[in-house]
C-alpha positions as CSV (number, residue, x, y, z in Angstrom):
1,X,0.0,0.0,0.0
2,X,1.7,3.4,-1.1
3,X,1.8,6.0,1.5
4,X,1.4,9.6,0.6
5,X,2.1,12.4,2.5
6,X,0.0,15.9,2.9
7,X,1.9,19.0,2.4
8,X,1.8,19.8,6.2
9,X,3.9,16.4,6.8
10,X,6.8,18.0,3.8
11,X,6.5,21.2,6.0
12,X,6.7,19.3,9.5
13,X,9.9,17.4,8.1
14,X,11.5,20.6,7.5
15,X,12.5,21.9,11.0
16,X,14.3,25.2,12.0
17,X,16.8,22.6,13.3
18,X,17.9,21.2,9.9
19,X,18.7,24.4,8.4
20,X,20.0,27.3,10.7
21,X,18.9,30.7,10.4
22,X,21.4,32.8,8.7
23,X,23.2,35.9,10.2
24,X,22.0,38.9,9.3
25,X,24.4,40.5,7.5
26,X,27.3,42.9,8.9
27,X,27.2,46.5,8.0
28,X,30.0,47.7,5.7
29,X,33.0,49.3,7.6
30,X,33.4,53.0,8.4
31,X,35.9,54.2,5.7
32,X,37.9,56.1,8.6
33,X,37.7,52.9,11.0
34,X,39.7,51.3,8.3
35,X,41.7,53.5,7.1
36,X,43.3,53.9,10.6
37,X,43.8,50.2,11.5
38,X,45.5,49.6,8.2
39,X,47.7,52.8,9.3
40,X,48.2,51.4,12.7
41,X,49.5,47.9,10.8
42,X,51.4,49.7,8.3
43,X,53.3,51.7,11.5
44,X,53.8,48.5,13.5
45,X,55.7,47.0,10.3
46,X,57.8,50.1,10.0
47,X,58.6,50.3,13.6
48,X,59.9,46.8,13.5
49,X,61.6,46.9,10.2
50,X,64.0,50.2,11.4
51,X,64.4,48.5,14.7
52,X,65.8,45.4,12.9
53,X,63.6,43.1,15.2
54,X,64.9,44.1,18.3
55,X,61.7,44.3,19.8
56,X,61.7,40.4,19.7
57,X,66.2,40.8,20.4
58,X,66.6,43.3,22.5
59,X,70.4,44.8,21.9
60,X,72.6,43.9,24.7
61,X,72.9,46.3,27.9
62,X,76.8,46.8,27.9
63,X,77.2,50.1,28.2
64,X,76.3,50.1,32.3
65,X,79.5,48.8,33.8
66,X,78.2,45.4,34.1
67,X,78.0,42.2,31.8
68,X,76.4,39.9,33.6
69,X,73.8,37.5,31.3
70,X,76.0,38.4,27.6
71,X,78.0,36.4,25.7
72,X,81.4,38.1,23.8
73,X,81.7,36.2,20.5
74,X,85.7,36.7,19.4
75,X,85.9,36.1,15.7
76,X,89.4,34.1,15.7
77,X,90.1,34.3,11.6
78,X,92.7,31.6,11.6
79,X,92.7,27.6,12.6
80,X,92.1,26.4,15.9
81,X,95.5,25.2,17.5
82,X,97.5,27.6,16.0
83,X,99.6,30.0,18.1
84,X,97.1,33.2,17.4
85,X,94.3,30.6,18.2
86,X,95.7,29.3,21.4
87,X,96.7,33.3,22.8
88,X,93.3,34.4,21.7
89,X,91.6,31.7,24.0
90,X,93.6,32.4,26.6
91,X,93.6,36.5,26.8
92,X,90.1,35.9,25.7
93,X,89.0,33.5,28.7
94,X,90.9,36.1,31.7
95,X,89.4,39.0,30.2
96,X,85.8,37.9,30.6
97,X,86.5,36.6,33.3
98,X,87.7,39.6,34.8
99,X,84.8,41.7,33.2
100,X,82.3,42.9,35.6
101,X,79.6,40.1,35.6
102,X,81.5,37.6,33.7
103,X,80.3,37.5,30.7
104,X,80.7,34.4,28.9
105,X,83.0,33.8,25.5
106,X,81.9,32.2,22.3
107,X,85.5,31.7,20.3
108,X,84.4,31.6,16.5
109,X,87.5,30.4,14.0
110,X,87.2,30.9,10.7
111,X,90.4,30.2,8.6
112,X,89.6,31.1,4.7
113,X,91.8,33.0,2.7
114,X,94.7,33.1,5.6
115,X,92.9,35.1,8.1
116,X,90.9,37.5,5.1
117,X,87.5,35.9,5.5
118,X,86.8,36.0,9.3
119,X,88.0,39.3,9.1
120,X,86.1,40.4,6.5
121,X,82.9,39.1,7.6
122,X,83.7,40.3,10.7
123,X,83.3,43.8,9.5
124,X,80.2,43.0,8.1
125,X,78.5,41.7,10.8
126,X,79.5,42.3,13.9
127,X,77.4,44.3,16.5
128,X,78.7,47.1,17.6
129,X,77.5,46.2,21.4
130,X,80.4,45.5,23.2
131,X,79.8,41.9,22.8
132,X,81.7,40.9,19.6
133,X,85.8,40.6,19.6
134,X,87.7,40.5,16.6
135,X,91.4,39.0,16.7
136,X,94.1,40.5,14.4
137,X,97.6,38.9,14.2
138,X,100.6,39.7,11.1
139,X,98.9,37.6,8.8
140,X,95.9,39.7,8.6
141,X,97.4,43.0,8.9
142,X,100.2,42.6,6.3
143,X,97.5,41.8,3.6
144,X,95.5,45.4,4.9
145,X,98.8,47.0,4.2
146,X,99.7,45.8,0.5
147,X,96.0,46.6,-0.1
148,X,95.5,42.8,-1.3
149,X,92.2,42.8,-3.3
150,X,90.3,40.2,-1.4
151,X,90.7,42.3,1.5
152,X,87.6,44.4,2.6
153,X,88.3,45.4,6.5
154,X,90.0,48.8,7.5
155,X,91.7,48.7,10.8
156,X,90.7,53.0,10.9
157,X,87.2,51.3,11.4
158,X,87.9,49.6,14.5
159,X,88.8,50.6,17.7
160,X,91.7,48.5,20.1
161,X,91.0,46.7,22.9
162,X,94.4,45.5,23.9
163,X,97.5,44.5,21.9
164,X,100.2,41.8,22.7
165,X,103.7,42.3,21.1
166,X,106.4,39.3,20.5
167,X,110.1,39.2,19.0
168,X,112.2,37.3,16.5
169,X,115.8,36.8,16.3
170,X,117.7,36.2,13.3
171,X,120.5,33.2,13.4
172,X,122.5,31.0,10.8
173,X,124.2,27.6,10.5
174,X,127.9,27.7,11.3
175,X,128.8,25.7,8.8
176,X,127.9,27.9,6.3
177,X,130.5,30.1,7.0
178,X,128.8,32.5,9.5
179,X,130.9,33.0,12.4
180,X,128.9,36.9,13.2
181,X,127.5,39.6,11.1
182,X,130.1,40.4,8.9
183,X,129.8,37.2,6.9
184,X,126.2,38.2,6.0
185,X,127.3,40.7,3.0
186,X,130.3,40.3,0.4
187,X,129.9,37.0,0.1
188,X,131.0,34.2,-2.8
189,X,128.1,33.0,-2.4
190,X,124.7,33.9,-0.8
191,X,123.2,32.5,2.3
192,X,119.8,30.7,1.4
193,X,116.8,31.9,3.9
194,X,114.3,29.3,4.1
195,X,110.9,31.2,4.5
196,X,106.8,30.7,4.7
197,X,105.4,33.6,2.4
198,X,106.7,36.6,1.5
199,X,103.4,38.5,2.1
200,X,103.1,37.2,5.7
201,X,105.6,37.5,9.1
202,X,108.7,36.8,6.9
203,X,108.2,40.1,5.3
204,X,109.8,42.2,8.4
205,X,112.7,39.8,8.1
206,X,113.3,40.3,4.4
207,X,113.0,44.0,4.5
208,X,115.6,43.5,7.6
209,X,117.6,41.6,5.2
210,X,117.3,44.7,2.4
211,X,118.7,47.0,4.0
212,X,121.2,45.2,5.9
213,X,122.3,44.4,1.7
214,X,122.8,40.9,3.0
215,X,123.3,38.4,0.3
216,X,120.7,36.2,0.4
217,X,118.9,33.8,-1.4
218,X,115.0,32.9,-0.2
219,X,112.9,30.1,-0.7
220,X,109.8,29.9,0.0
221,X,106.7,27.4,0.8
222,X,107.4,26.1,4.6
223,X,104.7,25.4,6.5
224,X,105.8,26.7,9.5
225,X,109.2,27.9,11.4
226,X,109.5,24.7,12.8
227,X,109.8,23.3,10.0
228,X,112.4,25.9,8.7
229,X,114.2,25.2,11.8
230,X,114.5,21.6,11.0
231,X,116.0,22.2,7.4
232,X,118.9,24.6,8.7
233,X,119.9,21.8,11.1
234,X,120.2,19.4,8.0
235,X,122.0,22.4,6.1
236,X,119.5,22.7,3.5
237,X,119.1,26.3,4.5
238,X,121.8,28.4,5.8
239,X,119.8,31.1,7.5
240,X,116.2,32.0,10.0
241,X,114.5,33.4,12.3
242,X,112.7,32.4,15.4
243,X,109.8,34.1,17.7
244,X,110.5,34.8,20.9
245,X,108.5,31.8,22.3
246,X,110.7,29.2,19.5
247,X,113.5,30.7,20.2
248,X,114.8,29.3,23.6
249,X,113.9,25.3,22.6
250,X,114.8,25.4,19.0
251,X,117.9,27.8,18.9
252,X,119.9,28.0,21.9
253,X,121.1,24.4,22.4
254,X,122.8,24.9,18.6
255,X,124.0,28.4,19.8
256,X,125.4,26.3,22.6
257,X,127.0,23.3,20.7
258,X,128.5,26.1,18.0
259,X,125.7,25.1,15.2
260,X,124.6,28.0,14.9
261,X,124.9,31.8,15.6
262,X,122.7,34.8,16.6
263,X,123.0,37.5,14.3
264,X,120.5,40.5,15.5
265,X,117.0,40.5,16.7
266,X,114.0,42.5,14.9
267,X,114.0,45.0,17.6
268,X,111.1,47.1,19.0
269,X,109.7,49.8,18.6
270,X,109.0,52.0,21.7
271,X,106.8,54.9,22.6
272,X,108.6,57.8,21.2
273,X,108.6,55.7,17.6
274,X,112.4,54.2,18.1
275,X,113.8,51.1,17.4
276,X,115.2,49.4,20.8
277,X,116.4,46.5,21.7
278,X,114.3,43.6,22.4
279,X,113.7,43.4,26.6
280,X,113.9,39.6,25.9
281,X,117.2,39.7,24.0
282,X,119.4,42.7,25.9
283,X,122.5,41.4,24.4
284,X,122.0,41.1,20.6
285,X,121.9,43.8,18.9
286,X,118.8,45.4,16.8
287,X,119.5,45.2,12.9
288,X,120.2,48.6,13.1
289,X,123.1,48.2,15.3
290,X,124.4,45.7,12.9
291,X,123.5,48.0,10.1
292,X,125.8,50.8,11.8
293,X,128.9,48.5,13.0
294,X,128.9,46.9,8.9
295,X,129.6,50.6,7.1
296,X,129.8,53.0,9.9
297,X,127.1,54.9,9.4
298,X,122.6,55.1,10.0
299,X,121.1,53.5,7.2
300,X,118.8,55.2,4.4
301,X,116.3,57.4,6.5
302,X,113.4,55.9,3.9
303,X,114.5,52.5,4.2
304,X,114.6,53.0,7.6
305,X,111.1,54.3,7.9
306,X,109.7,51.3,6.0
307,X,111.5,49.0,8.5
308,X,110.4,50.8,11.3
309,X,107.1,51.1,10.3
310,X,106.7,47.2,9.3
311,X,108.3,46.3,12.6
312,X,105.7,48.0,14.3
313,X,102.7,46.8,12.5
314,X,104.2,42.8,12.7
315,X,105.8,42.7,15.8
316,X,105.3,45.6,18.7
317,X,101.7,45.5,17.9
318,X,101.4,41.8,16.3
319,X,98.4,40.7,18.1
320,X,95.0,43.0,18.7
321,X,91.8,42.5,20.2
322,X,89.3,44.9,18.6
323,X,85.6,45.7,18.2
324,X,83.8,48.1,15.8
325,X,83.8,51.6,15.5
326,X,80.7,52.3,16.5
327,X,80.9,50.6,19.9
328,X,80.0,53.0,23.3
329,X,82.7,54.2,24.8
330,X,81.2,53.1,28.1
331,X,81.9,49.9,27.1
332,X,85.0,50.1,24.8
333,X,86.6,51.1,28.5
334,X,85.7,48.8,30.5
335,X,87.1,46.1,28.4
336,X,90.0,48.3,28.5
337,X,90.5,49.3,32.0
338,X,89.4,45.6,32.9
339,X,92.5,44.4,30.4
340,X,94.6,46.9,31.8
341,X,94.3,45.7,35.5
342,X,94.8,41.9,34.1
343,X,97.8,42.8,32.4
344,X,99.5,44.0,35.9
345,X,98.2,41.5,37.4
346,X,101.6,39.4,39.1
347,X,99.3,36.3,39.3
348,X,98.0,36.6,35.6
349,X,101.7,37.7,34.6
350,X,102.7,34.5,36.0
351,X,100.1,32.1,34.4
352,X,101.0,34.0,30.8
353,X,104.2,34.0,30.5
354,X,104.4,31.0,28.3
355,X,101.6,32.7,25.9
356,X,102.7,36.0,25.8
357,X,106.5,35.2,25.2
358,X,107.4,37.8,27.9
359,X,105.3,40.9,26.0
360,X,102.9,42.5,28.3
361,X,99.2,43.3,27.7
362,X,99.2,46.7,26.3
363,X,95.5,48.2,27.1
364,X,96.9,52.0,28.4
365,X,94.6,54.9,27.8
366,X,96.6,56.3,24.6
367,X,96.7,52.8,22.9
368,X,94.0,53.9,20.6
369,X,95.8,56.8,19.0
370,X,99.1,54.8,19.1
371,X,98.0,51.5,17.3
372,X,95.9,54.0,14.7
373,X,99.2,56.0,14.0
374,X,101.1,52.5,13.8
375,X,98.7,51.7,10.9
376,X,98.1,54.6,8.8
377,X,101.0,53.4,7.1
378,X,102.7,56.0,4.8
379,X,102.1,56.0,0.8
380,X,105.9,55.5,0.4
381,X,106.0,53.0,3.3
382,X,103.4,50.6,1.0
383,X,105.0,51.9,-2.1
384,X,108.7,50.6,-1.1
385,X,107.8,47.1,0.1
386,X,105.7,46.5,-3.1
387,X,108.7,47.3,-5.2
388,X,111.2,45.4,-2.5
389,X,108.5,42.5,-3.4
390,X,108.3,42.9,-7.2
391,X,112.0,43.6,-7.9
392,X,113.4,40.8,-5.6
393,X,110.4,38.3,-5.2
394,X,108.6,38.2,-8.3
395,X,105.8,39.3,-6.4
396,X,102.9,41.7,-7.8
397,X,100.3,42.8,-5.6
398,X,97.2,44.6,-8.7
């Protein structure tokens, strides 16, 4: 039997339930309304865009004598276990330490292009906060002088935090025919200087060599003084140098057993812009001694002024702690003063000696406008080492 329904059973089937009322419909904004939220938005993303989202990273409070809860990152632009990595963790680690609120330290290598690359992107990135350390050693300032293309930091755009000096002396093989500094010029044949790079630390020694008119040969490609060392004592170079810190180990037992003989040491520079002898080496003479007892008189005065000025920039001032330009002086000083006291520190003195090969921290007051004068190096100054490079190494620096 079919079943039909009436039409109030279709209207009974269809409940308020099954379909839900619609919402009336929303008036259309207030044009004004509107227009001022999307300014509001469009300030909020400005805001945030010119303070470089440091309303989510607050920039770090250093600049109030105190930093407690920061981290200094040093940018170390050279291999980990070398000798600029190993005195940049240790000055690094007593500094913050000694910082008020012990900060903690975030070392950062970064090894490209010999020291170029960490340093470049150092000056690209770094905040200028108080909280990130760059570390400069010869092998990054020699490039900044020659004005190496790859390089793209500028030492005028950074201010010193401390600096840390060292020393070389110059020695050669007995048998070789070197009995003292004499036998270094006139010779019937030329002494061969074994040597890393002629762009790097061995440059002060060549330009020492230069004006000395020593005749010597140089070859070039060690990996290391060490391993320079090592050839002179199977005669297959007549003629090095050592640091300070090689020197004592790897020298003086030949100087002892008559191998070998000390010839000068690099020398110093001191305050008033003279070359002294090395505190770590009273009795050998600077190569300007040598220079004066070999023809009786002071060398070149321009030759002289690109030794002195190399010397200064490899050697008195051969490793820096910087941070940018821009830093606060309220907190460029504390990292100085707080340097300063560590460096005359007995205990510290003590525990560094090793490190610092003897050299004490320099953080004084006018090391600023020192290390800047030290490194506007003089047109001439950069002009005579390139040709001393081109003429005698085959070197060209575009």
């Amino acid at each position: 039997m079919n079943q039909h329904g009436t039409d109030e059973d279709v209207e009974m089937a269809v409940t308020p339930a099954a379909t839900p009322a619609l919402e009336p419909e929303a008036p259309a904004p207030d044009r004004k309304v509107a227009g001022s939220i999307v300014a509001g938005f469009v300030a909020l993303a400005v805001g945030v865009s010119v303070l470089g989202g440091d309303l989510l990273n607050p920039a770090a409070s250093t600049a109030d004598g105190d930093y407690a809860g920061e981290t200094v990152t040093m940018m170390i632009p050279l291999a980990e276990g070398g000798g600029t990595d190993t005195w940049a963790r240790f000055v690094g680690s007593a500094l913050t330490e000694k910082v008020p609120g012990s900060p903690g330290l975030a070392p950062e290598n970064d090894d490209g292009g010999e020291g170029i690359l960490g340093t470049n992107h150092f000056m690209t990135s770094a905040r200028p906060d108080g909280t990130e350390v760059l570390v400069s050693t010869a092998s990054t300032v020699v490039p900044y002088l020659l004005n190496v293309p790859a390089v793209n930091y500028d030492f005028s755009e950074l201010r010193p935090i401390l600096a840390n000096g060292t020393g070389a002396v110059v020695y050669a093989r007995s048998k070789a025919g070197v009995d003292g500094v004499e036998d270094l010029i006139d010779r019937d044949e030329p002494l061969i200087f074994g040597g890393i790079a002629a762009t790097g630390l061995d440059l002060t020694t060549l330009l020492a060599f230069d004006l000395l008119s020593a005749d010597i040969d140089s070859t070039f490609g060690f990996e290391g003084r060490g391993p320079v060392n090592l050839a002179l004592q199977r005669g297959e170079v007549d003629i090095d140098y050592q640091t300070t810190s090689s020197y004592g180990p790897a020298v003086e037992p030949m100087v002892k057993d008559g191998t070998a003989v000390p010839l000068f040491s690099l020398g110093q520079v001191n305050e008033a812009g003279e070359i002294v002898r090395d505190p770590n080496f009273p009795d050998i003479p600077t190569v300007v001694e040598v220079y004066e007892e070999l023809y009786g008189e002071q060398p070149d005065p321009e030759q002289l002024a690109t030794y002195q000025a190399i010397l200064a920039l490899t050697y008195t001032y051969q490793k820096a702690m910087w941070v940018p330009e821009d830093t606060p002086d309220e907190a460029l000083d504390l990292l100085r003063s707080t340097a300063e006291d560590m460096g005359a520190d007995p205990a510290f003195q003590k525990s560094a000696a090793e490190v610092l090969g003897g050299y004490p921290i320099d953080a004084s007051a006018d090391l600023e406008e020192r290390i800047g004068e030290a490194y506007q190096v003089d047109d001439d100054v950069r002009a005579n080492v390139l040709e001393l490079l081109e003429s005698t190494y085959d070197i060209t620096i575009e």
